[in-house]
N, C-alpha and C positions, 0 to 999 in steps of 0.2 A: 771547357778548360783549355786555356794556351798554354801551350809548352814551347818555350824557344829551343830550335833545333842547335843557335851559334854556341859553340863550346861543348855540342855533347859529341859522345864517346858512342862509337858505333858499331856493332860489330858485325858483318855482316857474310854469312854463307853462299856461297855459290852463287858469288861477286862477278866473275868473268864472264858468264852468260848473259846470253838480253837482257833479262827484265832486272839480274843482278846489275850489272854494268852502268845500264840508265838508272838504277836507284844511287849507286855509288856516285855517278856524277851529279844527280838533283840532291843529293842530300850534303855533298860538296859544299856546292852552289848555297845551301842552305845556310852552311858554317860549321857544319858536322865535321869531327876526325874519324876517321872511316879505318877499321880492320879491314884489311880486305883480304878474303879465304877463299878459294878452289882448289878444287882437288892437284892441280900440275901450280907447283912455282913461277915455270915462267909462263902463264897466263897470268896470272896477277901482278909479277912485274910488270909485264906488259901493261897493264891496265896501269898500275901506280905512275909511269912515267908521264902520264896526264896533272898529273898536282904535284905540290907542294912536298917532299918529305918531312918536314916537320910534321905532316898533319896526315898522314896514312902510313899503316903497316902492313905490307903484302907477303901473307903465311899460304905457304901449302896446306888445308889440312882436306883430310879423310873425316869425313861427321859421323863416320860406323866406328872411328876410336873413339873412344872415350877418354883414356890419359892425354890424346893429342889433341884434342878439343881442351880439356881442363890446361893444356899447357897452353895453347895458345891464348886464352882468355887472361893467364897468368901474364903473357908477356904484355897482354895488350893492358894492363893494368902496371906496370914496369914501364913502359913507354908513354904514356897518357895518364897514370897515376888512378884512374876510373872506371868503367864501362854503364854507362847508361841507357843505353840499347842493344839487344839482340835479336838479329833477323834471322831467324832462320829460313835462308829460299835455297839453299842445295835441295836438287831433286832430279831424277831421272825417271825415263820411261823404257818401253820396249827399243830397241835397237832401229834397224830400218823398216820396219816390219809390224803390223801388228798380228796379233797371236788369240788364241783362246783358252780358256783352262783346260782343255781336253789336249792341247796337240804341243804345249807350251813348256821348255824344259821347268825344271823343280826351280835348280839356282836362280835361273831366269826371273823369274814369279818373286824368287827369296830376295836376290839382290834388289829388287825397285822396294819391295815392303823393307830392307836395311837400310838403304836411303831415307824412302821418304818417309816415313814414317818413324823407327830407331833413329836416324840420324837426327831429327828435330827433337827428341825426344833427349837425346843425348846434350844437344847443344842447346836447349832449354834448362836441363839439370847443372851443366856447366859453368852456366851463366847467373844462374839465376839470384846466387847469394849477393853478388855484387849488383844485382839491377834492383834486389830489395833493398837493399845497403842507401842506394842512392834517388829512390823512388823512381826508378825508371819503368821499360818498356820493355812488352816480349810483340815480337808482330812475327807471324809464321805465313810462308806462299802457300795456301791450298789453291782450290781452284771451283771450277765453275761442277767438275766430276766430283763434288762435295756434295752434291744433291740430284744429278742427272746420273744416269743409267751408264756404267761403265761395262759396257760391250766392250769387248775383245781390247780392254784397257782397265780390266781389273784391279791388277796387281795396284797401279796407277791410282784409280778410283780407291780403291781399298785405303791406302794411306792417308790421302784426300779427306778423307771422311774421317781417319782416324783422327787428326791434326787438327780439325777443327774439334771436337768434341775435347781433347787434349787442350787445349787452349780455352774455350769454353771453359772448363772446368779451373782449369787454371789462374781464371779471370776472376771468379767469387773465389778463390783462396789468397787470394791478391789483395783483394776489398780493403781489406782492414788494416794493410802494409803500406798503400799510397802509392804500390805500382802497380798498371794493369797491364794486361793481353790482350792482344786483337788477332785478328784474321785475314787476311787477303783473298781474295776472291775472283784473280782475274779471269774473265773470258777467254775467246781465243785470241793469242797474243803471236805476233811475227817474231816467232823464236824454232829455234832448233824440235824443238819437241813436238811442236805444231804442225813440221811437215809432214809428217807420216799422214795424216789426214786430212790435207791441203795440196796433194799433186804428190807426196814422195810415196806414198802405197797405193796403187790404183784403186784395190779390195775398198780399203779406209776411206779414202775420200768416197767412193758412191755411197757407202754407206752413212758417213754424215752426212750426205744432200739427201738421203733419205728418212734419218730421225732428224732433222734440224730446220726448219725455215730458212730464207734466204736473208733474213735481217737478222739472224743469229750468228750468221757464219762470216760475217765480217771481221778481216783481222786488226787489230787495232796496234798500234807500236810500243815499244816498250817503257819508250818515253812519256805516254799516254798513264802507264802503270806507275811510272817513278811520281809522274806528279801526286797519282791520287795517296801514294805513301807519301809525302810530304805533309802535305794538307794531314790527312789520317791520322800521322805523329803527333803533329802541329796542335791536334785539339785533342790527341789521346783518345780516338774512335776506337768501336769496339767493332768495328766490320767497316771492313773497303771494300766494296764492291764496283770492279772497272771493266766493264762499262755498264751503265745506268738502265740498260734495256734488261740487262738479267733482275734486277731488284724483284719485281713484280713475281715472276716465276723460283726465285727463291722465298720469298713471301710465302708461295700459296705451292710448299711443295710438296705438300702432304695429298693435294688434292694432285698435283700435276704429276706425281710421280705413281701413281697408281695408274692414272692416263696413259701416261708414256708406257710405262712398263707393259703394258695392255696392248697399245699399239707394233710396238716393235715385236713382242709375244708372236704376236699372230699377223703382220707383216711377210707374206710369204718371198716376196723379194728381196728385205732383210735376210729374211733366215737361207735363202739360198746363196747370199753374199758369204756367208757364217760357215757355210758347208763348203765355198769355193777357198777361202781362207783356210778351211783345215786341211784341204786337200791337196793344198800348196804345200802344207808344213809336212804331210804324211810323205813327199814324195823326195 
């Protein structure tokens, strides 16, 4: 099914980040008017002063409000008279740091599951009368900890997994409306969130050269993601999956996740990463 992206109404979450950012400009480029939301104003100013103002609106919001999400969605239907799209990609992780359940404050834990998880959840409910109204789209950032083993990136994983089942579900209550949901899925992407386990936490990165293959841990750009959300829109896909080397192992994850699980289980050099990591946070 083609869907033309020129003239739709877009709204999109935690716009000022990578993988935001490059979507905001590809979906631009596309003919899309673009919300554009983060948390600080002037990060999304920032970002707006790339196009057009007739054709983006740059909102501070919080996704853990609910009235300020419902307001923003109101104004972006005041300005553009519409909303045909809603992205939910606001998302956080641990800090500089990763953490475990055992050594990890409560809030810590609480705030990433109010992000990512309530806050998509929030900005799906928000939006959602106006994307039925006009048979539009819900497309949500999960990620690749949707179905891999979220060590010492629980809280993370947790949501991940929530948002997609969220969505899923979503998608056959849809059915019968003429608007659907999808999923995003990307791998590891050169964004802020990704360092911690890419050279910004020493612990974290050995520990990914130690669950991960070396053709898995390739980072791909963000621009890499904005395309595969075009395309996605473009044909009302019910899963993007970026990059094409994870498909196989999301496929067959029923069989690979017991594997893994198994493996890093009894990994003793794992597990002694695990013990060095809490011993950091104990001191």
């Amino acid at each position: 099914m083609n869907y033309d992206l020129k003239g739709k109404v877009v709204l999109i979450t935690g716009a000022a980040g990578g993988i935001g950012s490059a979507c905001v400009r590809a979906l631009y480029a596309a003919g899309a008017d673009i919300i554009i939301t983060d948390i600080s104003q002037k990060s999304v100013n920032n970002l707006a002063k790339e196009f057009d103002t007739k054709r983006v609106l740059p909102l501070a919001l919080d996704v853990t409000d609910f009235k300020a999400t419902q307001q923003v969605v109101k104004r972006a239907i005041d300005k553009f008279g519409k909303l045909d799209i809603v992205f939910a990609n606001a998302g956080i992780s641990w800090g500089n740091t990763a953490q475990t359940m055992l050594t990890c404050g409560e809030n810590d834990f609480e705030r990433i599951i109010e992000v990512d998880l309530l806050g998509v959840w929030r900005t799906i409910k928000a939006a959602l009368p106006e994307i039925v109204l006009n048979n539009g789209q819900v497309l949500v950032t999960a990620s690749i900890y949707t179905y891999v083993n979220g060590t010492c990136n629980a809280p993370y994983a947790t949501s991940k997994a929530g948002i997609e089942m969220l969505t899923r579900s979503l998608r056959v209550e849809l059915a019968g409306k003429g608007a659907t949901a999808c999923v995003l899925y990307p791998g590891w992407v050169d964004t802020g969130i990704a360092d911690i386990a890419f050279g910004g936490d020493d612990i974290a990165s050995k520990m990914i050269k130690l669950a991960f293959p070396a053709f898995l841990r390739n980072l791909i750009r963000p621009e890499a993601v904005a395309a595969g959300v075009v395309k996605g829109l473009e044909k009302r896909k019910s899963h993007i999956m970026i990059p094409a080397r994870w498909i196989p192992i999301a496929a067959l994850r029923g069989i690979v996740n017991i594997m893994t699980d198994r493996f890093l289980s009894r990994n003793s050099n794992l597990q002694a990463l695990i013990y060095q990591l809490e011993q950091r946070h104990k001191k």
